[in-house]
C-alpha positions in Angstrom: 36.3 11.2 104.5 34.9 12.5 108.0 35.5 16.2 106.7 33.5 15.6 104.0 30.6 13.8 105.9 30.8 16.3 108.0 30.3 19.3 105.2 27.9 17.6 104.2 25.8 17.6 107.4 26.3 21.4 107.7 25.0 21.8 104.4 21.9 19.6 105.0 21.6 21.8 108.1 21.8 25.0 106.8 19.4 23.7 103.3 16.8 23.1 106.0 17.1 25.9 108.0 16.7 28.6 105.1 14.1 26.8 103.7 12.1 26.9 106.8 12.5 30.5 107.5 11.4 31.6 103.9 8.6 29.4 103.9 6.3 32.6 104.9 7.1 34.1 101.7 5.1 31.6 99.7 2.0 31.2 101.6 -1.1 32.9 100.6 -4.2 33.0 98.2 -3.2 33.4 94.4 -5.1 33.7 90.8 -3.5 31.6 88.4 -3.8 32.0 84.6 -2.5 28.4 82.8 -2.3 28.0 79.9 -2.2 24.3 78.2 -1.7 21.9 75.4 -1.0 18.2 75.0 2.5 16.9 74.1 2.1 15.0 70.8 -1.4 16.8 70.0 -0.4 19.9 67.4 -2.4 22.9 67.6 -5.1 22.0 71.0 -4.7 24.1 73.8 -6.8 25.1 76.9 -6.8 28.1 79.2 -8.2 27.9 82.8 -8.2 30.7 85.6 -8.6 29.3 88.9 -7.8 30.0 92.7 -4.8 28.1 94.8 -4.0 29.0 98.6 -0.3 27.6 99.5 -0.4 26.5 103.2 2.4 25.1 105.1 2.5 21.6 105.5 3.8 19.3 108.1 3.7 16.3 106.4 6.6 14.8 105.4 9.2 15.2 102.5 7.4 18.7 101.9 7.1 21.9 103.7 4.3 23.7 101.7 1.0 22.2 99.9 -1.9 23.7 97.6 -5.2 22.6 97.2 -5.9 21.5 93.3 -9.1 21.1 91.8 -8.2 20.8 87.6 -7.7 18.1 85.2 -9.6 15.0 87.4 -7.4 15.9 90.4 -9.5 17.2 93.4 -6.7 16.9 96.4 -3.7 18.4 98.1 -0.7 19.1 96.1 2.6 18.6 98.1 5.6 21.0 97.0 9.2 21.7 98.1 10.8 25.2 98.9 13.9 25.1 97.9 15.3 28.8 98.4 13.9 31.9 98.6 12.1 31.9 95.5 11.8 28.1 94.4 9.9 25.2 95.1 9.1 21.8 93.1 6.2 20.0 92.7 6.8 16.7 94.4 5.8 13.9 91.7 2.4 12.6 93.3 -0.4 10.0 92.0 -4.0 10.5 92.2 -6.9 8.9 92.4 -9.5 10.2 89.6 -12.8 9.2 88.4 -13.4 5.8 86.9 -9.9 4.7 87.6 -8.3 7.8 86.0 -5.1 8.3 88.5 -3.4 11.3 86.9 0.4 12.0 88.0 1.7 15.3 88.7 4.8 17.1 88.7 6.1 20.2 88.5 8.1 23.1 89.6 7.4 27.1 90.0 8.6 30.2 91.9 7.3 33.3 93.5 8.5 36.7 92.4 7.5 39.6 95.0 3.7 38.6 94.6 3.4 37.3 91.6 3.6 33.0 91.2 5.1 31.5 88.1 4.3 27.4 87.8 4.6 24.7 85.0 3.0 21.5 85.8 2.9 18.2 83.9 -0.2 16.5 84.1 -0.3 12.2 82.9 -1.9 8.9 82.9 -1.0 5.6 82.3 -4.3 4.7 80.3 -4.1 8.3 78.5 -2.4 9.0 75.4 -0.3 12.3 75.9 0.5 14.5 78.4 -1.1 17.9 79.3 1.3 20.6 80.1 0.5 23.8 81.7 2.4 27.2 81.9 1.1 29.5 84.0 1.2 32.8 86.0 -0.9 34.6 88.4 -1.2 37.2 91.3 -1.4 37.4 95.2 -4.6 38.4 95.9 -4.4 41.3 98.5 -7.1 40.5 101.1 -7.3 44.1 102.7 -9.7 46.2 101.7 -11.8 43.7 100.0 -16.0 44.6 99.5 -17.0 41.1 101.0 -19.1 38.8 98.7 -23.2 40.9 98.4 -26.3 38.6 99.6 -27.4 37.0 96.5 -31.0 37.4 97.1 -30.7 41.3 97.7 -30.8 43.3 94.6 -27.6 45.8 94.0 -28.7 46.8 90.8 -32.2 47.4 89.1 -33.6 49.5 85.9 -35.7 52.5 86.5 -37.3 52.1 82.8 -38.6 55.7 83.1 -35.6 57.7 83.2 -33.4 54.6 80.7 -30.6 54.4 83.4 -28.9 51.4 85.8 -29.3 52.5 89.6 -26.3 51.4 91.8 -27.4 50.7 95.3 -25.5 53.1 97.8 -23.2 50.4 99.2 -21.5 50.2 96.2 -21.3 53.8 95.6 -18.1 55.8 95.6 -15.7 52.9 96.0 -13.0 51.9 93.9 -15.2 49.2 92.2 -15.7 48.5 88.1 -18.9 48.5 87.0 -19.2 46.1 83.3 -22.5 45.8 81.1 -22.3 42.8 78.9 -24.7 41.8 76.0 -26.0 38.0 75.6 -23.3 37.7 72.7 -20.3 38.1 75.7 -19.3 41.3 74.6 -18.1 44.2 77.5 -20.1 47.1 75.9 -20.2 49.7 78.7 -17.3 49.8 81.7 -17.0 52.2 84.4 -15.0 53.4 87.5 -15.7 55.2 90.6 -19.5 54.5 90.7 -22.1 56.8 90.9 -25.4 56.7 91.5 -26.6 55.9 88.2 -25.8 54.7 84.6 -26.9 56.3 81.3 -28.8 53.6 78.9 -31.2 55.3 76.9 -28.9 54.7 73.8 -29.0 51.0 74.0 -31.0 48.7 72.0 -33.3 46.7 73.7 -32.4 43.4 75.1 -31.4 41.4 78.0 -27.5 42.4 79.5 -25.4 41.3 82.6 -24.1 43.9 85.1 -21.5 43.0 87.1 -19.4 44.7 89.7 -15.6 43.8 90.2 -12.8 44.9 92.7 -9.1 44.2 92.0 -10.5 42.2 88.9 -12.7 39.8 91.2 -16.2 39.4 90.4 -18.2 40.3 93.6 -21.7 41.1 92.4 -23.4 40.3 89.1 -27.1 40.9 88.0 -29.2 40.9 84.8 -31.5 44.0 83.6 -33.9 43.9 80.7 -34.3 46.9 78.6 -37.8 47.0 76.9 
């Protein structure tokens, strides 16, 4: 009976210890991509994209934690690692609005540097219960353009020669440029900008420019073409 409380403390031990050194593995800023529907409720479904960063945490009964902000829960989610690749979602209560206290659970792993998750989301005075698969990214935060002033101007119209003017600073980078009409549709995309952007052959109207790196959004704008 001591040999085998005694295995079983060198196990505990050696549990701990791994999941403490691999805990550096999971930390970082990720896009996720979930994709939801309610158990019991045939044919709804919901897709969110939205940003988590997994710290370490030193509270108890969990070593990492990420900050939620989806489905009435606007808190700390507390998680497990539980080897290399693992962790679980620890089953937590919250406190929503108007006395909606959602429980969550869940589990996920981390693959290189993409994150895989499913999460259960519940509530005692709600009928069914939303479940979301999802996946995402790391984001790599080298060589990021940081966020453009808002109130400065990237992008403007020179209405005599019926092109899009790039302002310098986002000139020869490796940045997307999108134009998008008022009915959501991507009808011009471009890479490695250049000074200017063709429009004569497009019909009068109001569009979105936007300008992304690594898929992030860091500049948009909106021309009118008369």
């Amino acid at each position: 009976m001591k040999q085998k409380l005694l295995f079983l403390h060198i196990s505990l031990i050696v549990t701990l210890n791994l999941s403490a050194q691999n805990i550096q593995n999971f930390l970082g800023k990720y896009e996720i991509q979930a994709n939801c529907i309610v158990d019991g409720f045939d044919g709804y479904s919901e897709f969110h994209t939205y940003n988590i960063e997994i710290e370490e945490n030193t509270e108890e009964n969990s070593n990492i934690k990420f900050f939620f902000n989806k489905h009435g829960i606007n808190d700390y989610v507390r998680a497990m690692v539980l080897n290399d690749n693992n962790f679980d979602i620890l089953p937590q209560q919250f406190s929503g609005e108007e006395g909606f206290e959602p429980n969550f659970i869940g589990d996920g792993k981390i693959r290189n540097d993409s994150i895989f998750m499913q999460y259960h989301v519940g509530a005692e005075n709600v009928i069914g219960t939303l479940i979301c698969d999802c996946k995402g990214k790391k984001k790599n935060t080298s060589n990021i353009v940081s966020p453009l002033e808002p109130n400065k101007s990237k992008i403007y119209l020179d209405a005599t020669k019926q092109v899009i003017v790039i302002d310098e600073t986002l000139q020869n980078q490796s940045l997307t440029f999108e134009l998008i009409n008022m009915q959501g549709s991507t009808i011009l995309k471009k890479s490695n900008l250049s000074e200017s952007i063709n429009i004569a052959n497009l019909p009068s109207g109001i569009y979105l420019c936007r300008i992304l790196q690594n898929g992030r959004i860091i500049y948009s704008d909106k021309i009118v073409k008369k």
